[in-house]
N, C-alpha and C positions, 0 to 999 in steps of 0.2 A: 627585654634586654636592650632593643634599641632604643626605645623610649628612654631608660634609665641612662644609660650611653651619654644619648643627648642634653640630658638635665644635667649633670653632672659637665660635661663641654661649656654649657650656659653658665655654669657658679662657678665653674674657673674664669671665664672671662670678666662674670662681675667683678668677679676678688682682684681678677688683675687691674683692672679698673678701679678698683676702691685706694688696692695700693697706689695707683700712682697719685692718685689724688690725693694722698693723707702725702704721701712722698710731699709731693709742691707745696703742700700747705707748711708742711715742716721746713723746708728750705726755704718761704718764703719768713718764716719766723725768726729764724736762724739768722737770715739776710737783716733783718731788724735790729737783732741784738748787737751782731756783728758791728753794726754802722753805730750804735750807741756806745758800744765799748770804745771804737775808734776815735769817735768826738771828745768821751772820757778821759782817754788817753792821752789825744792832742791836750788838751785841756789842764794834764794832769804836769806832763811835760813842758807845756812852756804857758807858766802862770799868768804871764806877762802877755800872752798874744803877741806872742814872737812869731806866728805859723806861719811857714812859708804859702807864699800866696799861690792858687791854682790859676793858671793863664787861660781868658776866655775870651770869643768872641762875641758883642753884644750889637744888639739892632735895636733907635730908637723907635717905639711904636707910634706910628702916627694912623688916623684914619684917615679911610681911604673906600671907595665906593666898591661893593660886592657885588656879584650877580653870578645866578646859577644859572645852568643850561641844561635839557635834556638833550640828551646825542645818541643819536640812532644813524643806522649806516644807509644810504638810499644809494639811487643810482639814477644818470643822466637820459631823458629821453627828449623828443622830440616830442612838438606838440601834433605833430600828424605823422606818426610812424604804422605804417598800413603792412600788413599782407596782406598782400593780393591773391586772391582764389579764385579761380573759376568757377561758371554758371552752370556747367554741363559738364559730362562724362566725354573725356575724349582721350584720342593719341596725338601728343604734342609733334604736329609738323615740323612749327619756324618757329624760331626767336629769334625777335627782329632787335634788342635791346644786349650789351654788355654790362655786368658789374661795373658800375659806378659813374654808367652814363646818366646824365640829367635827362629829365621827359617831362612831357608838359601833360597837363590833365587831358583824359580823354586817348591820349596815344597810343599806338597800338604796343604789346610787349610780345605774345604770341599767339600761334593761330593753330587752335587746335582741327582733327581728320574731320572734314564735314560734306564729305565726297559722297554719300549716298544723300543728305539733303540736299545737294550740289542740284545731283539728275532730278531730285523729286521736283524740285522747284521748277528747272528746266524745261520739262512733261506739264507742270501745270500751267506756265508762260505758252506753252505752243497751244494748250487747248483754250485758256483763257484768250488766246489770239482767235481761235475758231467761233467761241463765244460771244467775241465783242461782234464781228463781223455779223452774226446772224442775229445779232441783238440789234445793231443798227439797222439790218432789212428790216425787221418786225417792227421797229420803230417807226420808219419813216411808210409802214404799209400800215399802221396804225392810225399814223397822224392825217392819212388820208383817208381812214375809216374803210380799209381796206382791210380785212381777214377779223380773227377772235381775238380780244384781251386774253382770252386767256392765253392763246398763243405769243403773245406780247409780254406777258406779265412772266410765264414759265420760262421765256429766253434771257429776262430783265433779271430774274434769281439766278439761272446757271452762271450770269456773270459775275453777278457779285459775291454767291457762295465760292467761284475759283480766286477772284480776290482777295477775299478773306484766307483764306488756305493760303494763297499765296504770302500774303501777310504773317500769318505763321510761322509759315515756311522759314522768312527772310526773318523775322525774329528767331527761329534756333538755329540760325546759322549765322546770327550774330553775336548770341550766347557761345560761339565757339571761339570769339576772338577773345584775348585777355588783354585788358585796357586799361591805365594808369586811371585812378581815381583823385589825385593829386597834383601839381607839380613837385618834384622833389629829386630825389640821388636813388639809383638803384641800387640797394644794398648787397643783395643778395637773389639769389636764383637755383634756388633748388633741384630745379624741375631739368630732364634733358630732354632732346630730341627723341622721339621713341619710345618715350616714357607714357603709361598711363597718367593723366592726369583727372584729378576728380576734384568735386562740389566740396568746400570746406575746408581743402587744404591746400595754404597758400603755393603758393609757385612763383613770388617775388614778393620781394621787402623793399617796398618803397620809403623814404624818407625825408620829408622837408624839416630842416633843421634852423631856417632862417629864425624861429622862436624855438629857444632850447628851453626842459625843465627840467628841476630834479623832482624826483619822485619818493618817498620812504612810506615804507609801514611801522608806525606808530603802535606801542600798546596803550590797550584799551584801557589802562588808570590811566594814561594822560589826557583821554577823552575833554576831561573836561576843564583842562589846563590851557587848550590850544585851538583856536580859531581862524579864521582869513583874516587877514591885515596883521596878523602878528610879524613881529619882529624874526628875524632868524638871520643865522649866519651859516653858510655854505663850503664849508673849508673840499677844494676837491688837493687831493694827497697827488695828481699826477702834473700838476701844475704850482705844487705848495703855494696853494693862496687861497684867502680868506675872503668871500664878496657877503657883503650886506643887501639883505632880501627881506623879501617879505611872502608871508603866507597869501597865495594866489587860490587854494584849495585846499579845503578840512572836511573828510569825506563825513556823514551823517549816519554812514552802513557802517556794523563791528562786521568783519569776515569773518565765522563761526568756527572757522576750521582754528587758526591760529589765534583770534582773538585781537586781531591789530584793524586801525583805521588807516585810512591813507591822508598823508598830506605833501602837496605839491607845492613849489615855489617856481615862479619864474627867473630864469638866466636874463643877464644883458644882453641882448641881441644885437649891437654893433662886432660884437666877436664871435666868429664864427669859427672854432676851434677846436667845439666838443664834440665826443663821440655818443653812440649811443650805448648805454650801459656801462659807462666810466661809472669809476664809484665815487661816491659823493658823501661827507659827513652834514649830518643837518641839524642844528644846535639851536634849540629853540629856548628861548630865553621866559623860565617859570618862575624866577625870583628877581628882586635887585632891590637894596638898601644903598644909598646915595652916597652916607658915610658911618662907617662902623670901622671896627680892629678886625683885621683876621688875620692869625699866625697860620704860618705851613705844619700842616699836620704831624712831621717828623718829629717838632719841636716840643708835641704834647704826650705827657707821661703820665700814665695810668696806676695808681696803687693801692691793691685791696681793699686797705683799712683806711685809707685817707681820702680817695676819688683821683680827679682830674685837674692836674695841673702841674702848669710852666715856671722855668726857674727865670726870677727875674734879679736886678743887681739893686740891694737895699746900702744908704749910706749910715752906718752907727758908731759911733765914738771916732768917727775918722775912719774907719775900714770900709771897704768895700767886701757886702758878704753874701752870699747867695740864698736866696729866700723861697720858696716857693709858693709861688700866688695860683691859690685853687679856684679856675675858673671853670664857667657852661659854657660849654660848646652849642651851636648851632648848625649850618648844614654846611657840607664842605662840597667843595669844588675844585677840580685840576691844582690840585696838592693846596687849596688852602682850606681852613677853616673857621668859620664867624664865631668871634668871642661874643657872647651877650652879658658876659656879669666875669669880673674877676681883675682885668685891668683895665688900666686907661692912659689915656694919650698921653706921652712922654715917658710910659716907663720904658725902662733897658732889658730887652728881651736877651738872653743868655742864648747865643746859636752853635757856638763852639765851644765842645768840652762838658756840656750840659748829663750826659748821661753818667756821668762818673762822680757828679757833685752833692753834694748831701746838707740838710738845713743847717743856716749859719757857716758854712765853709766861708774861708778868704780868699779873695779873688784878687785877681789880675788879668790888664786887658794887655 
């Protein structure tokens, strides 16, 4: 019963489907006849071409140089934007650094609890002190061929094994400081006083911005469209303005997950103004013909049984009538599109009034 239900839900939706299409087809038939009775009409009415003329607005065509772009959304980084993470497991004592103090490479930012390698180290300084002193008796009772090597040699290791240790030591208790690996602006600071802080998760956002980039992910059809040294244009929306760049980086990896490559441009670095992860549009230029026609695509009308094309202004017996010239389109771009076959230079392209006009009307500008 449910099965049948269902079948029966499916062929009302064809049907209703079938109708509307046979609907459009008929209205679009209709719309045909109509406009030919109308011309009839006129026709019939003023034998003479007396018809009052339709007011239009016209644009000569001239060509003019075309280019596409691809435009993908990126976003603004820095060429050395760091998290900083710690080398070791600790409790964050001190932070010697505020948001959006500058630091030089190397400086300190925090000092994680290193209080029990603190005493170890300390215990092994006062023995390595005891060490050295009985390493120098053994020594200087050696050089006088007084006592065993081996008692020379066994005093000569306990020292250097506490050194070593020691050396350790003062290595994981340096692993507790967190250190600017940069110069740059402290972004950020996640981490508090008294907070655990662990191996692999940042605890500051360092940032030198002196070389800014944008950064986008690209998909993977344009792979093979877009290289280093390409052209591009950078439009960032919070500054509305447009800088001329070039492709600094065109990654070689598709990332599997999403299927995009990355590509990077360099910013002018006399201006130091951007933030990091400003949005950025990055318009990389896959076409360009020097000189061709392209109308605005508004201006192009589409008819079942005739195809594709624009109403232009023909001159016959003295009138001015509107004719329509069926041209190939080609690829369009921020509202225009490349004419490749249909007109040419000097015709009068009809821009106002156009949608209400029909072959042979009389015009007026």
């Amino acid at each position: 019963m449910i099965v049948f239900t269902g079948l029966l839900i499916f062929l009302g939706a064809c049907s209703h489907n079938t109708d509307k299409k046979v609907q459009l087809d008929k209205l679009k038939k209709q719309h045909d006849e109509v406009t030919a009775q109308i011309q009839q009409l006129e026709k019939e009415l003023n034998p003479q071409g007396s018809v009052i003329a339709t007011p239009v607005s016209i644009t000569v065509i001239k060509k003019a140089p075309f280019e596409h772009y691809i435009e993908v959304q990126g976003r603004v980084d820095g060429n050395e934007n760091i998290g900083v993470s710690p080398r070791s497991i600790g409790v964050v004592n001190k932070i010697f650094v505020n948001e959006g103090d500058f630091v030089k490479k190397g400086q300190l930012l925090a000092e994680l609890d290193a209080q029990v390698l603190k005493q170890n180290l300390n215990e092994l300084q006062s023995q390595l002190k005891f060490a050295n002193d009985l390493y120098n008796k053994q020594k200087n009772l050696w050089d006088q061929n007084i006592g065993s090597e081996v008692q020379y040699l066994t005093a000569k290791n306990n020292k250097e094994s506490l050194e070593n240790k020691i050396s350790t030591i003062q290595g994981q208790i340096n692993m507790s400081n967190i250190t600017s690996p940069i110069d740059g602006t402290v972004e950020d600071i996640p981490i508090k006083v008294g907070q655990m802080a662990t191996a692999g998760t940042p605890a500051f956002r360092v940032i030198n911005f002196s070389k800014a980039k944008v950064v986008a992910d690209v998909g993977e059809a344009y792979s093979a469209k877009i290289k280093t040294g390409d052209h591009v244009q950078v439009f960032l929306p919070d500054f509305n303005e447009v800088l001329e760049q070039k492709v600094t980086f065109a990654s070689k990896y598709i990332n599997p997950t999403n299927r995009t490559f990355t590509v990077e441009a360099e910013l002018p670095s006399e201006r130091n103004v951007y933030r990091a992860n400003m949005i950025a549009v990055v318009r990389v230029k896959d076409y360009m013909n020097s000189s061709c026609i392209t109308v605005p695509q508004n201006y192009i009308q589409t008819s079942k049984n005739e195809g594709t094309f624009v109403f232009i202004v023909k001159d016959e017996n003295g009138k001015k009538l509107a004719r329509k010239a069926f041209v190939k389109a080609g690829i369009s771009y921020n509202g225009l599109t490349e004419i490749t076959e249909g007109l040419k230079e000097g015709d009068s392209l009809i821009t106002a009034g156009y949608k209400d006009l029909y072959e042979g009307q009389s015009i007026s500008f």
